[in-house]
N, C-alpha and C positions, 0 to 999 in steps of 0.2 A: 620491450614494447608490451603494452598492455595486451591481455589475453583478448577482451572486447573488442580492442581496434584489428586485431589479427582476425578474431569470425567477422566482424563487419567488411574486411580487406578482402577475404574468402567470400562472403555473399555479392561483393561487386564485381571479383574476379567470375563468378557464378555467370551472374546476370548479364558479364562481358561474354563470356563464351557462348550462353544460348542465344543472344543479341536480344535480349527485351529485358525492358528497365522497369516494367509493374514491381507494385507493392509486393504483388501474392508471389510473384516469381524472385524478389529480392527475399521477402519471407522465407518463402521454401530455399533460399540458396543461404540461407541463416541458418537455418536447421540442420542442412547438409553437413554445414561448416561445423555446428555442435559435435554432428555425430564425429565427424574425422578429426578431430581437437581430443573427443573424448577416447578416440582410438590408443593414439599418442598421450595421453595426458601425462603420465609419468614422467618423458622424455621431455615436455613442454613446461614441465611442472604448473597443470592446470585444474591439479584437482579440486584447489579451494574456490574454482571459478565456477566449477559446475556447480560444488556446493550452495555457494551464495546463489548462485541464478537459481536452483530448485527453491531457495528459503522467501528471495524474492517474488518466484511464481505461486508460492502457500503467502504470502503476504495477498498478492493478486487479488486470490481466491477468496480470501476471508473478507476482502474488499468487496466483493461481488456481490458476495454471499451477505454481508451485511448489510450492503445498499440494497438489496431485494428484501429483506427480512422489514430493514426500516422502511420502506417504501410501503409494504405490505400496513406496518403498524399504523403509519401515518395518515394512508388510504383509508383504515378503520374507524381511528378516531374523527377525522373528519366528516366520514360520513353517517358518524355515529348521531341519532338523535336527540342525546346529552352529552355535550361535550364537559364530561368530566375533569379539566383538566389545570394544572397549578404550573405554569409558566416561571422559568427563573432563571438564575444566573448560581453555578456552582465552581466553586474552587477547588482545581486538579491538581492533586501537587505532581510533578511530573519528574519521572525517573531518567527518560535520557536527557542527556544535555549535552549535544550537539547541535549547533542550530539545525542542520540538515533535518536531522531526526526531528526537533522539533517541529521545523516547517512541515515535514511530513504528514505528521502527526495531527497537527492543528488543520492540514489539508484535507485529511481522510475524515475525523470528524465533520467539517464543514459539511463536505460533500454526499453525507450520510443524511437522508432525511431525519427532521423531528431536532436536529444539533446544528451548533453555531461556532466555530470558535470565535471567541469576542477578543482577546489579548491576551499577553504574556506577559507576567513579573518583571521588573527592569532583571531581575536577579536570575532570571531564567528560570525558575524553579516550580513556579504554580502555572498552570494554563487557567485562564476564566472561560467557560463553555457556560452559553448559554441552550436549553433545552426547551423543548415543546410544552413536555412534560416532567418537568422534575421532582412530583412527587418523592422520589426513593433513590436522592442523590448518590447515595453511599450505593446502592444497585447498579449505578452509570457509572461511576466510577470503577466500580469490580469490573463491568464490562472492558472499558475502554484497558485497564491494567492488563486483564487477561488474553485480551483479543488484541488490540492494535500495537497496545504499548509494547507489549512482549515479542512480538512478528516483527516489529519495525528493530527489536535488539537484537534479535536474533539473524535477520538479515545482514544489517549492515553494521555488526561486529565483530 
């Protein structure tokens, strides 16, 4: 049995015993369930679970953290009284190839202000991203390599 359906089994078991089925009370019976998983993990053999869930939670974060950075830039230029700016469409060549990974990927950009993803290569290899500003495409790209693309292989490989 999967490690996840066992803490999700333990956070219901949770929430049956205190008798309340809230978000924040199933949440915290999630967490409980981490911690007693992580007690055991040897005997469970769950260590690669914690693993991936901390690599997944630094994917999280750098999602945050990006969507607030680009929020911030997007907010600037817009409100800027010259908009300096050169609109385009760049070709990403892309390192994972899974679609999962892909769709992920193509979903974090979207959702990132100032970027689009616009489609995929039949060949699955290039992403087209469209940008607000793509002056200094080869600069977006280093981004997207170093930040998303690398979090999203390190999580879930």
């Amino acid at each position: 049995m999967s490690l996840f359906l066992v803490n999700v089994l333990l956070a219901l078991a949770w929430a049956a015993v205190t008798g309340s089925f809230t978000f924040l009370n199933f949440a915290f019976g999630f967490v409980l369930a981490i911690f007693a998983l992580s007690l055991i993990r040897e005997q469970v053999g769950s260590v690669g679970y914690f693993s991936r869930a901390r690599r997944v939670v630094s994917l999280l974060l750098l999602f945050v953290t990006e969507l607030v950075l680009s929020a911030w830039k997007v907010a600037l230029l817009v409100l800027s009284p010259r908009m300096d700016l050169k609109p385009g469409i760049f070709a990403y060549p892309l390192r994972v190839d899974r679609d999962f990974e892909i769709t992920i990927l193509a979903n974090l950009i979207t959702l990132t202000p100032g970027t689009l993803s616009v489609d995929v290569s039949d060949d699955r290899r290039i992403l087209y991203i469209h940008a607000m500003d793509a002056s200094d495409p080869d600069a977006t790209r280093r981004e997207i390599a170093e930040g998303f693309e690398s979090k999203i292989m390190e999580a879930f490989r």
